[in-house]
N, C-alpha and C positions, 0 to 999 in steps of 0.2 A: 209368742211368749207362752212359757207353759204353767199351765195352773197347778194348784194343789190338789191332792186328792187323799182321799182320806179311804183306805181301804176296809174292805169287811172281810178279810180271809176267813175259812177252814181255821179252825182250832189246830190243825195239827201243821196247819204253813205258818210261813214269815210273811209280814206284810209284802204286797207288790210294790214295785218301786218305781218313783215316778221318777223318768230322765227329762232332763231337758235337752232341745233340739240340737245343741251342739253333740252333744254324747249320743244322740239315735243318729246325727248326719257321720258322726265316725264308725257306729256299729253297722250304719249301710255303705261305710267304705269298706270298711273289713270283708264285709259278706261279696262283695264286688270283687273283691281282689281274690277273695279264692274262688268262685268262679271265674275271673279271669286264667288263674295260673291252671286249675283244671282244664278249662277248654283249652291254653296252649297243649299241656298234657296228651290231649287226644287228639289235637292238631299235629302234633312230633310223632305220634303213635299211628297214625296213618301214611306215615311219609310223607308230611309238611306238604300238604297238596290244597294248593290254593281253590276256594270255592264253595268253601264247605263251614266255612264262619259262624253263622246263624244254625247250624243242627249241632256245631259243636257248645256251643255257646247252650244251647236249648236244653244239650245231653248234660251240661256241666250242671247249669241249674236243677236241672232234673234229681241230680245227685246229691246233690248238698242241703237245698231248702226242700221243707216239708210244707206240703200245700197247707193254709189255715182257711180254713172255711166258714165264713158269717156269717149270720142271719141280723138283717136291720130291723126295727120296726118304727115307727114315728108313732105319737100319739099329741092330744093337746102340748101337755108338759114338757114331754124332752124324747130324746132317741132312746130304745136301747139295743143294744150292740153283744150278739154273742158269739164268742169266735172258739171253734173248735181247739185244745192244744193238748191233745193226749199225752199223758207221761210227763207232762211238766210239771215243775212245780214252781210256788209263788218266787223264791228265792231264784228260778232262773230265767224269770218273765222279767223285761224290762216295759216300761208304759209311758207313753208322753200323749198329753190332753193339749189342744190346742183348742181355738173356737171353731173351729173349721176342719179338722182331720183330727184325727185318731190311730196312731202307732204302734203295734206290738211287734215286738221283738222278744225271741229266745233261744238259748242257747245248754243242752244238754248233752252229755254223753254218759253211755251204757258200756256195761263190759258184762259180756258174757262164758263165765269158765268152767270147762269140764274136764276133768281126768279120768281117762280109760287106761287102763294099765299105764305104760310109760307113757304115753303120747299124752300132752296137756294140747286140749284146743280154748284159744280164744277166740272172740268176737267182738268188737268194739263198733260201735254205732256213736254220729257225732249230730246229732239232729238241730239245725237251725233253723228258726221260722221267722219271716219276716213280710209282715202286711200293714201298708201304709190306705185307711181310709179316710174315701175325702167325706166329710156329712152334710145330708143335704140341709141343716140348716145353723143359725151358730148355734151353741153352749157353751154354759158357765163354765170351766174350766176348775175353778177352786169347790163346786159343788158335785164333784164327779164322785161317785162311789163305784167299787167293783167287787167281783165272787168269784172264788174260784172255785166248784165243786165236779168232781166224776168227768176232769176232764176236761170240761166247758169254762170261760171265765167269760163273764157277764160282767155288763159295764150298765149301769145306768146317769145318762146324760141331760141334766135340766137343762133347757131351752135357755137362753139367755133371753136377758130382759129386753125389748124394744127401747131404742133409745126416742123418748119422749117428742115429738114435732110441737115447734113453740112458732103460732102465728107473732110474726111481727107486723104493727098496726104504723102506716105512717101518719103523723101530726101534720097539718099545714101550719106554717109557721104565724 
């Protein structure tokens, strides 16, 4: 179940938006399916030559997600979690808090145009990132705050509370 979080963006973003787990399990269907239909792609583009599943499969992903790289740290209090996502912004980072994992997902595209005399060239770049962390320990979920600055979004993650152990005494009757 996913909790609330209350963002702290950039002045110049939109809040990050927190999904819940049904909406991140269909954005990791999507991202599955075009890496599926890619890797057929370069399976048909070899002469459908059985053997080669897993490097096509590897090449597809290669292509399409952009690696996200994190740094954990644990302290008393809570985790916090900072994950690389250059070029994005708040508006195309999607976020789900669980007490146990941690999700981002995003989805960007660039266009780049130049005109030299007659000839116009483009460039389009479709950049999706997708990293599911599991934590090593629970949190609050509705006490999550995050930042997005120069690139980096940072999450700070309160520790959930221990839930209380209550001796029970038996009476002799």
């Amino acid at each position: 179940m996913a909790g609330k979080m209350i963002p702290q963006p950039a002045k110049e973003d939109a809040p990050i938006k927190l999904k819940d787990i049904d909406e991140v399990f269909d954005r990791i269907q999507e991202v599955y399916g075009s890496i599926a239909r890619r890797a057929f792609e370069l399976f048909e583009g070899k002469g459908k030559i059985f053997g080669r599943d897993l490097e096509d499969w590897l090449r597809a992903e290669s292509e399409l997600l952009h690696p996200l790289h994190v740094t954990i740290r644990e302290s008393e209090d809570g985790i916090t979690v900072e994950a690389e996502v250059p070029g994005f912004k708040t508006k195309e980072l999607d976020v789900n808090v669980e007490p146990r994992r941690l999700t981002i997902t995003g989805q960007r595209e660039t266009k780049d145009e130049q005109k030299e005399g007659k000839t116009i060239y483009t460039e389009r770049c479709a950049g999706k990132i997708m990293r599911m962390i599991d934590l090593p320990v629970e949190v609050d979920p509705a006490k999550v705050s995050a930042t997005l600055k120069d690139g980096i979004i940072s999450f700070a993650l309160p520790k959930a509370v221990p839930t209380k152990k209550i001796h029970i005494e038996s009476k002799a009757a």
